[in-house]
N, C-alpha and C positions, 0 to 999 in steps of 0.2 A: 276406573281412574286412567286418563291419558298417562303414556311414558313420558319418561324425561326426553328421548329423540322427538319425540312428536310434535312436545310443547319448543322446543328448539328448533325443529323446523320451522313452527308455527312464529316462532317470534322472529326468524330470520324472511319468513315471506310479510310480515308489516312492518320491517326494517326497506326489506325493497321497496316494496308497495311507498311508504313515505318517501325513500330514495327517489324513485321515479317521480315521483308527484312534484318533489324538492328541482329534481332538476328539469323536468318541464315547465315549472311555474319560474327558474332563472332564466332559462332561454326564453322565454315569452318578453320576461322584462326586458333582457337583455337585447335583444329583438325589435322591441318597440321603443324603447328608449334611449340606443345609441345605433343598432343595424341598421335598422329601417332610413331615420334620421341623415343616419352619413350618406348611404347610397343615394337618398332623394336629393342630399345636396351635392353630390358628384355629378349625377346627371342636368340638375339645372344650373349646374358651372361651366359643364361642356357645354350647356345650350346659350350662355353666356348670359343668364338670367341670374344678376346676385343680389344684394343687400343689403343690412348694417349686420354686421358680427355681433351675432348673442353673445351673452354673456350667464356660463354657466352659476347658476343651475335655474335661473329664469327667462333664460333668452332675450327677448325685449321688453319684457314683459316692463319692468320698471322703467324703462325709456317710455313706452307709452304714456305710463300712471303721471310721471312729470310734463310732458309736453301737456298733456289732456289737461290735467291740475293746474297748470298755468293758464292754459286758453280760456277756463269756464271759471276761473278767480270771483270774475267780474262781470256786468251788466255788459254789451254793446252798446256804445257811442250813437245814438239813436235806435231807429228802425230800421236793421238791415238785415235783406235777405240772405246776404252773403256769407252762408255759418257751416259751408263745409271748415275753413282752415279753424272753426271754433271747435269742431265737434270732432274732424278726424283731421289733426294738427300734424302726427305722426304720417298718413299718407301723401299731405301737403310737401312733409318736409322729404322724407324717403323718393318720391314722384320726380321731384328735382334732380335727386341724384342719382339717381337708379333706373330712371326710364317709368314708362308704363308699366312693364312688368316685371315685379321685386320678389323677393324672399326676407320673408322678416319669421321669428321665432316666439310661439308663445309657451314658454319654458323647455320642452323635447320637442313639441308640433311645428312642423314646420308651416308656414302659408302662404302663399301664393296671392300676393293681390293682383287682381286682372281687374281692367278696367276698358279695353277693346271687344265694340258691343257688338261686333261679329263673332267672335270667338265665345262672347259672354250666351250669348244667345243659342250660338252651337252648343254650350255647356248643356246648358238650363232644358235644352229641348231632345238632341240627339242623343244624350246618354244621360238621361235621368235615371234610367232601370240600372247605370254597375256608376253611381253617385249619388251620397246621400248622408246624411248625418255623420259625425266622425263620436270616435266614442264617448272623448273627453267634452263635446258639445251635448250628448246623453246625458254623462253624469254631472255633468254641472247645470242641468233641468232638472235632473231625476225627481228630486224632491218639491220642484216646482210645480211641473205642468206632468212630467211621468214619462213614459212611452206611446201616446199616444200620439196621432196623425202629423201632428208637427215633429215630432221626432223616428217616427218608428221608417224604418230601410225595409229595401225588400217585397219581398211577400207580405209580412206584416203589413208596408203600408201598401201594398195593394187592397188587400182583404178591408183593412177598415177604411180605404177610399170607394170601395163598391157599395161599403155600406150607408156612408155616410153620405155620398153623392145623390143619393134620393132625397136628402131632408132640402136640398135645395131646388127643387125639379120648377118651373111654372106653378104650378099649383099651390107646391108649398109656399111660396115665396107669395103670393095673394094670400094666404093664410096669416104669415107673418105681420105684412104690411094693415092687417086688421091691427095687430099689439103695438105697432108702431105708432098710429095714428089716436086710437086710446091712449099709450104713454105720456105723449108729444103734448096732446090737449092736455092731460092733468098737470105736465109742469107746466105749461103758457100759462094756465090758470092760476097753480100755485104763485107766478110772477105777477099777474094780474091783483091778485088779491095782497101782494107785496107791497105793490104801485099804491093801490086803495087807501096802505097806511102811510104812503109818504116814501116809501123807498123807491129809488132811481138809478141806482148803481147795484150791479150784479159784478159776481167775479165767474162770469161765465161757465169754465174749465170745471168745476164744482157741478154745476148742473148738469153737464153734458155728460160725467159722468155716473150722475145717479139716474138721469134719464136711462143712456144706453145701458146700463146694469138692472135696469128694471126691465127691458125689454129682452136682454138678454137672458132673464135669469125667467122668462113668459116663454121664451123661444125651447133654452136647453129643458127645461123642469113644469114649463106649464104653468109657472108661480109666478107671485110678483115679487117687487126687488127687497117688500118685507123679510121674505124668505129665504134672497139670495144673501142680501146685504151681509151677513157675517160669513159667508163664500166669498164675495169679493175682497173684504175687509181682511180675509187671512190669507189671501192669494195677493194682495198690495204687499203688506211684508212678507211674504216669501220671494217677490220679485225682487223687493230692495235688498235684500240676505244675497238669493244669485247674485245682483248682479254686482254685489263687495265681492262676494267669494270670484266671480270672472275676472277682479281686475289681481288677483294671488295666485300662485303656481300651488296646486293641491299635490302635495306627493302619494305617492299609493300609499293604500291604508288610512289616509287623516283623515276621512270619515269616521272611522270608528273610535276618536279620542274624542273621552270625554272634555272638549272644550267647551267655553260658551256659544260660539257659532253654532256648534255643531247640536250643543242642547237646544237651543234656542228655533232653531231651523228644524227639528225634531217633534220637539214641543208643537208648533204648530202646522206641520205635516198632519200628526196625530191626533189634532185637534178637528182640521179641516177635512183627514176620511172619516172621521166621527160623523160629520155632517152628511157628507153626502151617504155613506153606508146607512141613514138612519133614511135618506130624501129614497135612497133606490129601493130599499126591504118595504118601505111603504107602499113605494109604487108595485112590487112584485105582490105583497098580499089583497093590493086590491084589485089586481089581475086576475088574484087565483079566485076572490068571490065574487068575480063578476062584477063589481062594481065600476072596474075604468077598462076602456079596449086596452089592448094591445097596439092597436095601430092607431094612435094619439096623433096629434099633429105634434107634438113638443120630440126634441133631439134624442129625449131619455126615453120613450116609449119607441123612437129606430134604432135605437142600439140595443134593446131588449129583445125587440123582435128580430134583428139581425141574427142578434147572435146565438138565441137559440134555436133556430132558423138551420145554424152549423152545428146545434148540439149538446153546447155548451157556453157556458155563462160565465165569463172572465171578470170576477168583480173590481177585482186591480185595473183591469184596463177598462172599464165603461168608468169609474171614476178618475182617472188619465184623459177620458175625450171631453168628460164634462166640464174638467178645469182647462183642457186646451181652450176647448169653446168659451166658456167664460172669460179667458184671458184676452184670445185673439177677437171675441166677437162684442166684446166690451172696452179692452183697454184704445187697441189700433182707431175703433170708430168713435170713440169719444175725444181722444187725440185731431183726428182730421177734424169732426166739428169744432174744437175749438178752434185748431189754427186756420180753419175758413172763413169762422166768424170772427177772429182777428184781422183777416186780412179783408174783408168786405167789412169790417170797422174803420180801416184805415184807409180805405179805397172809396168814397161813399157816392161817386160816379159811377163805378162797377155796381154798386149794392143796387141803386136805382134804377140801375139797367134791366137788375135780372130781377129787381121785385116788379115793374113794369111787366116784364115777361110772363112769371109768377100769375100775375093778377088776369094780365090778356087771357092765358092757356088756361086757367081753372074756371073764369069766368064766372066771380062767386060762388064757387062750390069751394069745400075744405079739398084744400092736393089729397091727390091719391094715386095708386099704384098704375092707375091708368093714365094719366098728365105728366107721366115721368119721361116718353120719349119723345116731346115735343119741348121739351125744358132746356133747349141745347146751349143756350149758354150758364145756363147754373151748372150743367154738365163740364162746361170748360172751364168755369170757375173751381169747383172741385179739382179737376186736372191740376189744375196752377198749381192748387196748395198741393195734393199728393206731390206734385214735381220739387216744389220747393222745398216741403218738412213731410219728405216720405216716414211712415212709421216706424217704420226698422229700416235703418241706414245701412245695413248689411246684408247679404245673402252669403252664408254658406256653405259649401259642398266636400264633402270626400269623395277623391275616386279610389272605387274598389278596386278596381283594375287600372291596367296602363291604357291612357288615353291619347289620340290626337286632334290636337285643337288646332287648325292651321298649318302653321310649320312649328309649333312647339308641342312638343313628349310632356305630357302631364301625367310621370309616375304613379304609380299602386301606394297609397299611404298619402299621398299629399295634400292636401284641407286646400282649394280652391277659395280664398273668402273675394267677393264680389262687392265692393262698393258705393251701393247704391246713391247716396248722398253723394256722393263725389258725381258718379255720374248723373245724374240732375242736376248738378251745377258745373258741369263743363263747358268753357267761350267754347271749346272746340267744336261740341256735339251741336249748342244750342243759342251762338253766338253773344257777342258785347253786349247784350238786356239780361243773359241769364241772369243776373241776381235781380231782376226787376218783377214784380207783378202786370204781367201781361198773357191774361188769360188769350187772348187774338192768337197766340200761337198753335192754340188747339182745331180752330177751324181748319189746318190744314189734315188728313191723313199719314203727313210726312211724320209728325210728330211722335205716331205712336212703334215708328219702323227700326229695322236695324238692332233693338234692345237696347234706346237709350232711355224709353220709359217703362220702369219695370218696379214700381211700386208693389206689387200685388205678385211680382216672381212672372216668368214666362213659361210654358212647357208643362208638362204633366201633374208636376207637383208646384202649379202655382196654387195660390189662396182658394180654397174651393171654398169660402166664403164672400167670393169678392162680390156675386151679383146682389146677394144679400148686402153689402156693406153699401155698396152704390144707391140698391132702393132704398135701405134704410134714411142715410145722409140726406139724400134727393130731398125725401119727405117729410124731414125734421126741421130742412135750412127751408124749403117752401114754406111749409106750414107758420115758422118764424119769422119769417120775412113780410107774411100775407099779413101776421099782426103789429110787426113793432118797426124801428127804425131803431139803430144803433150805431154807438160811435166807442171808440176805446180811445178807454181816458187818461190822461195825460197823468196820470200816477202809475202806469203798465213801464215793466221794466223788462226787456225785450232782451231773456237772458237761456235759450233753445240751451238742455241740457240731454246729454243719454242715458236713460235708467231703461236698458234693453232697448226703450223705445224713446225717440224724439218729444220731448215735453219741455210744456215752460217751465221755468222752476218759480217764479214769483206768481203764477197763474195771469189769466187773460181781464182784468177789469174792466166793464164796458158799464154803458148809460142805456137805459132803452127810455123811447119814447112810445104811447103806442099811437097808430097809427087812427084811430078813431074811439079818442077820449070818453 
């Protein structure tokens, strides 16, 4: 039987032990929620970089949610390009008074909008290795998209960028471009056989997504979009869940209360690792009887073999890279399709142009991955739309360390966020037509300099999707173009909203014709 001293010693050493634990977990908060906070706004006060005064305990957060809330009320007054002061109202209005570069507050975070595309470019490229996701951009995906390559810092994202950078090699990307051109044909068809009973109107936005979600779901898992379809369908509302929960200050802890977001956002987290932990133990047991390689062409047989390749088999994170890839390789490129094929709706001199082209360079054969680098103005046509309704209107960064950009001190803790919408619609960068459709500005190489065009991010950790995204588009809008003609029909309400990413909100309705009845 222990003594009474011993069991008294014993209770006074998990009295400290909790003491200790009590007061490093205050100084953390304390640390990050008011020390950190005040020093980063000391130093970019000396630097004379200031902004609109938070207001505690949200910072701006509710400035934003009303300017935004008023701007996207309502439809725009025709067809106009011009939807940065629609979408980032708040940088419109801050820009004015604060210069290019501001301090504005998303509840303790402070951020830094840059929109100077020397400095942006220095960012993006020279110090990507000590910049990178901030925590509070972690946990406000966590239950979205996870830790993987779009969020993960560091080492981490080295490690799954070395892996992951094979599935995109030449080779692979001829491989893919097989699932695209299979895809592509079965929906024209599906449209075809639309036409046969009399239908003439599509709401485009619709297809472009079940298309690229079928393609994507051949790419990551080897399947078709039968099998992805309740993946994407539970990764849509978890997208619309973040991105309520981004526009709210989350206090520590309010994950773990039982609210309805919080059930809600739970619920089908726990629905969608269902899925995919049922899509990967398949594929692992028929690994082990020899029935499917290891070295598959699909995303989910290189990150099986990646990783145990090092050893070990992280099943948390190969289901994190699956729904990144699902999201960014599905949502981002069914977006550009649409807004492409809205704007070669409305442009139907452009559209002629590049089906002409289209028809020249295939010469009767169905496009294919070999017809894609002579296609150069469907390639600048693409540019436009990226340029105009980039898919993520934002880029942003933490610096882990104290950084120099120029002549300004970008602090250890300071969230970097980069404007990309804004910048694509700059008179300044891209003169009095910027809000106009005029692909002719791509012919030049000036276009793509400086980091005024950064759709895809510049520097280490740009899109390591993009070459896929560009073959993919190329060969969807050719293939499209080779059979129909299309116009958007005067019921399209031309109303560009942010749900993470730049979308219509009434969708794109268009007329096809085809091209030989």
């Amino acid at each position: 039987m222990p003594t009474t001293e011993a069991l008294v010693v014993f209770m006074v050493l998990i009295l400290v032990s909790f003491l200790c634990l009590f007061i490093r977990f205050a100084y953390d908060a304390i640390s990050y929620y008011i020390l950190t906070p005040l020093r980063i706004k000391r130093i970019m006060d000396m630097q004379g970089v200031r902004g609109p005064e938070p207001r505690f305990p949200l910072g701006n957060i509710s400035n934003i949610s009303s300017l935004v809330s008023e701007s996207t009320s309502s439809c725009m007054s025709g067809i106009s390009h011009d939807i940065a002061g629609r979408l980032l109202p708040h940088y419109i209005h801050w820009s004015k008074l604060y210069g290019k570069r501001f301090i504005y507050w998303n509840g303790f975070e402070p951020r830094l909008c840059l929109t100077e595309t020397e400095l942006v470019k220095e960012m993006l490229s020279k110090y990507s290795s000590v910049s990178g996701k901030s925590w509070l951009q972690q946990e406000g995906s966590k239950n979205f998209i996870g830790r993987g390559l779009l969020m993960a810092n560091g080492e981490d994202w080295y490690h799954q960028r070395c892996i992951l950078g094979q599935a995109f090699t030449g080779v692979k990307l001829k491989a893919y471009a097989e699932y695209v051109e299979k895809c592509t044909e079965d929906m024209l068809q599906c449209m075809r056989n639309a036409m046969a009973l009399g239908q003439t109107e599509f709401e485009i936005g619709g297809f472009m997504t079940e298309l690229t979600a079928d393609i994507i779901s051949r790419v990551v898992f080897g399947s078709s979009y039968e099998n992805g379809k309740q993946i994407i369908h539970m990764l849509t509302i978890l997208q619309r869940l973040c991105a309520q929960a981004s526009r709210h200050l989350c206090p520590p802890g309010s994950r773990f209360l039982p609210s309805k977001y919080n059930r809600e956002i739970k619920a089908q987290k726990t629905e969608l690792e269902r899925l995919l932990k049922e899509i990967i133990e398949s594929r692992e047991e028929s690994i082990e009887i020899g029935r499917t390689s290891l070295q598959g062409n699909d995303i989910l047989s290189l990150l099986l073999h990646g990783m145990q390749k090092k050893g070990e088999l992280n099943l948390q994170l190969v289901m994190d890279q699956c729904k990144t890839f699902f999201f960014t390789g599905h949502e981002t490129t069914s977006l550009l399709l649409t807004w492409t094929i809205m704007l070669l709706g409305r442009n139907l001199t452009w559209q002629e142009r590049v089906r002409a082209e289209v028809i020249r360079v295939c010469d009767g054969q169905a496009p294919s991955v070999h017809h894609l680098s002579k296609l150069t103005l469907l390639h600048m046509v693409i540019n436009e739309s990226l340029r105009l309704y980039p898919p993520a209107s934002i880029l942003p960064r933490m610096a882990f360390e104290d950084i120099t950009l120029g002549d300004l001190c970008i602090p250890k803790g300071l969230s970097v966020w980069i404007p990309v919408l804004a910048i694509h619609h700059s008179k300044e960068l891209w003169g009095e037509d910027v809000n106009e459709f005029n692909p002719t500005r791509f012919e030049s190489s000036k276009s793509f300099s400086q980091g005024r065009f950064i759709p895809f991010g510049v520097g280490p950790r740009n899109c390591i999707g993009q070459s896929f995204a560009m073959m993919e588009v190329k060969i969807i809008l050719a293939m499209l173009l080779s059979r129909f003609r299309f116009r958007v029909l005067e019921t399209y309400h031309h109303a560009p909203v942010i749900i993470l990413t730049i979308k219509p909100k009434y969708g794109v309705p268009i007329c096809l014709e085809p091209l030989n009845p």
